[in-house]
C-alpha positions as CSV (number, residue, x, y, z in Angstrom):
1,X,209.0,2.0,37.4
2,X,211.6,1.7,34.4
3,X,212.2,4.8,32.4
4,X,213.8,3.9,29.4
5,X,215.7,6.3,27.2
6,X,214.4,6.7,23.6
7,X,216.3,7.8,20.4
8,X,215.4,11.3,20.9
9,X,217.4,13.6,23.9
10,X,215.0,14.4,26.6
11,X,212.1,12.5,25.8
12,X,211.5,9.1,27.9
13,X,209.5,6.1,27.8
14,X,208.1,5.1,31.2
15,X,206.6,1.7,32.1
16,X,204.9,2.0,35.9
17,X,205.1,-1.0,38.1
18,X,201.7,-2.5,37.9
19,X,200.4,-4.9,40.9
20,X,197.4,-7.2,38.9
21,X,195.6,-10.0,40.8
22,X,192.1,-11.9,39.8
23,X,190.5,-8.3,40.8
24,X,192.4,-6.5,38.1
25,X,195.4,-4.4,38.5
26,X,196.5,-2.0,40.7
27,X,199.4,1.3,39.7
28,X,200.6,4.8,40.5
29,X,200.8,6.0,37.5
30,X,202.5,9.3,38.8
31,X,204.0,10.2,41.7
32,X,206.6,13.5,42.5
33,X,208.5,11.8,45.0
34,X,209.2,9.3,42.8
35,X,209.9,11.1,40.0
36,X,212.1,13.6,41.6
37,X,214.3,10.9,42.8
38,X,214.9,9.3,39.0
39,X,216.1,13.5,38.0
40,X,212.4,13.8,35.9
41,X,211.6,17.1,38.4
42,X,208.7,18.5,36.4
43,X,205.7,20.2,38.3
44,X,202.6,19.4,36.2
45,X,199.3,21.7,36.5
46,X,196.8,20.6,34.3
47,X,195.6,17.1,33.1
48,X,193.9,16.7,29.8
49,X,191.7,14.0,28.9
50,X,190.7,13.6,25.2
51,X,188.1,10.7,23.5
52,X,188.4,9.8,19.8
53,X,185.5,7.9,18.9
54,X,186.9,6.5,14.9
55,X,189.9,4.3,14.5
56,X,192.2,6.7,12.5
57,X,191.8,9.6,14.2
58,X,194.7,11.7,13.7
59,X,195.7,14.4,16.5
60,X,199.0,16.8,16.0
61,X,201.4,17.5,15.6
62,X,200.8,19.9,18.5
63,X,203.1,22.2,20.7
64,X,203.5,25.5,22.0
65,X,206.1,28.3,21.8
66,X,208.3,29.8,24.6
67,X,207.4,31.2,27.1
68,X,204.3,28.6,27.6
69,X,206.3,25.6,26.0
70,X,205.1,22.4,27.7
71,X,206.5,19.2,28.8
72,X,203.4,16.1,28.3
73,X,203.4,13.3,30.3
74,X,201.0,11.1,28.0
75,X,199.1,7.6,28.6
76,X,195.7,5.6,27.2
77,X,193.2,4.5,29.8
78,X,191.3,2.8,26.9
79,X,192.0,1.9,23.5
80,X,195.5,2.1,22.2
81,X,197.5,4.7,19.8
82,X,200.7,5.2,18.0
83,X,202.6,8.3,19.4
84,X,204.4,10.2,17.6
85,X,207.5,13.0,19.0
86,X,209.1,15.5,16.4
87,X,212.4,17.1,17.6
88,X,212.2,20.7,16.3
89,X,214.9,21.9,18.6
90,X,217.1,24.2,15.8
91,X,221.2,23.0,16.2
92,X,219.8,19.1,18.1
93,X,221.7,16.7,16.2
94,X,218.4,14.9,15.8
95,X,216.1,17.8,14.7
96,X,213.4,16.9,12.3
97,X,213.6,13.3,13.4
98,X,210.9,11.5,14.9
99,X,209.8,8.4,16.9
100,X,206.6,6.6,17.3
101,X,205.6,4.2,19.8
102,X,202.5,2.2,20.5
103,X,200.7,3.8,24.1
104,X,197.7,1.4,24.8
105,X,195.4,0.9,28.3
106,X,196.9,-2.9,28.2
107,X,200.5,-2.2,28.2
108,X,200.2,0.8,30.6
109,X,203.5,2.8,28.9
110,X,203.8,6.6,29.2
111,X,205.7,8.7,26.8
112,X,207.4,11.9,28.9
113,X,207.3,14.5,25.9
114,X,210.2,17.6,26.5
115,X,209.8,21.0,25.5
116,X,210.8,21.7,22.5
117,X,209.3,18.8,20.7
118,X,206.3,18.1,18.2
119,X,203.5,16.1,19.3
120,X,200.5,13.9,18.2
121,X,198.9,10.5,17.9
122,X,196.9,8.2,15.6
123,X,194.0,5.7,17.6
124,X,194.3,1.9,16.1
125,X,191.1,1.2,17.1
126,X,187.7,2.9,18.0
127,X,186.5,5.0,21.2
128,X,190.4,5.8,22.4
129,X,190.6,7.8,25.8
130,X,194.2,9.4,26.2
131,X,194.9,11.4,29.4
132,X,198.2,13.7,29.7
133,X,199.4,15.8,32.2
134,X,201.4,19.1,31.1
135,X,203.9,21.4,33.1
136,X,202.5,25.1,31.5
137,X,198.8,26.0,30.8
138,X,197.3,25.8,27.2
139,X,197.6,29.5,25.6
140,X,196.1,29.7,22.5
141,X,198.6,32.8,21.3
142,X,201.2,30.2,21.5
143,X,199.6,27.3,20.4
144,X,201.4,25.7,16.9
145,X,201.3,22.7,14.9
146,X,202.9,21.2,11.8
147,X,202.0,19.3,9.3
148,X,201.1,15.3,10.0
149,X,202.0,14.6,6.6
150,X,205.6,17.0,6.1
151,X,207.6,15.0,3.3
152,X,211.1,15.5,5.2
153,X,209.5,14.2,8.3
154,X,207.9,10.9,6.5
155,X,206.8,10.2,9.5
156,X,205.4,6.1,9.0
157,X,201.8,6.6,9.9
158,X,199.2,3.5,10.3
159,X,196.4,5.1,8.0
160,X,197.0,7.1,4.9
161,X,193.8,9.5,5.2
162,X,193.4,10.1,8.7
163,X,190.1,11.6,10.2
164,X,191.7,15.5,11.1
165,X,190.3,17.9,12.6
166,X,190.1,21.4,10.3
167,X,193.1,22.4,12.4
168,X,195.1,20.4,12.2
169,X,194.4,20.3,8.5
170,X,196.2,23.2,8.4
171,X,199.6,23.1,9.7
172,X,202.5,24.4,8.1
173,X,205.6,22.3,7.1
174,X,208.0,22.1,9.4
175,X,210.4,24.4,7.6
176,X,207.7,27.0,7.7
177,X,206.4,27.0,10.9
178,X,206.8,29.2,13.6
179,X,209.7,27.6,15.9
180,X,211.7,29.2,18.8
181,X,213.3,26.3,20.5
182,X,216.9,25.6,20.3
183,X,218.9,22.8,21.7
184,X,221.0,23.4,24.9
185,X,222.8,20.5,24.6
């Protein structure tokens, strides 16, 4: 397994040894022993499994507030995306910066999302299947999202009129949504 630092404090990029033959392939693509070892000690307890049927499909930019913030561990079993993290960590040298990366079932990558950051995802092509593990339950009370299309994020997106859903529509700007992280350095 490499785990490969991104721009972005905290948040990693994780390739998983994969074993292919003539059959097909073969990977872990999680395992806490492992994980322990390389200092990524999170204890994940709930899996999510979401199926976007369009190319274009837009989901995010999601998180949750503190206490119920969560930590994603993110991958595509079918299809491929471009992910997308937002820093919103108030005093983080790189808050309101972002980073995208392409997550598909061929090149097997996961993206290890902290708390404290934005989340979400475009498909690049039709009937995408995108399974992540998180470290906190979903609570709606805490459940927020920004904008996709904030003008001080610019964030480069690969369609310019995503399919959204009413939502996430409906996000606020990142200057005017609700945000209690802050960096810890």
């Amino acid at each position: 397994m490499n785990i490969r630092p991104t721009g972005l404090s905290g948040a990693k990029l994780i390739e998983p040894a994969v074993f292919g033959d003539h059959r097909g392939f073969f990977m872990e693509s999680y395992q806490e022993r492992l994980w322990d070892e390389r200092g990524l000690a999170y204890r994940f307890v709930q899996d999510n499994h979401s199926l976007s049927r369009e190319a274009g499909v837009l989901r995010g930019l999601h998180y949750q507030l503190n206490p119920q913030a969560q930590t994603k561990l993110v991958r595509v079993t079918k299809g491929a995306i471009y992910d997308v993290i937002v820093d919103i960590r108030r005093g983080s040298p790189t808050y309101g910066k972002w980073e995208g990366f392409i997550l598909s079932a061929d090149n097997k990558r996961q993206l290890l999302v902290p708390r404290g950051f934005a989340h979400g995802f475009c498909t690049l092509v039709q009937d995408c299947e995108v399974q992540y593990k998180v470290d906190q339950y979903y609570s709606q009370a805490h459940d927020r999202g920004i904008a996709w299309n904030d003008p001080a994020l610019a964030i480069d997106w690969p369609t310019n009129a995503p399919v959204l859903s009413d939502k996430d529509g409906r996000h606020p700007l990142l200057a005017d949504a609700d945000n209690n992280f802050d960096y810890e350095g």
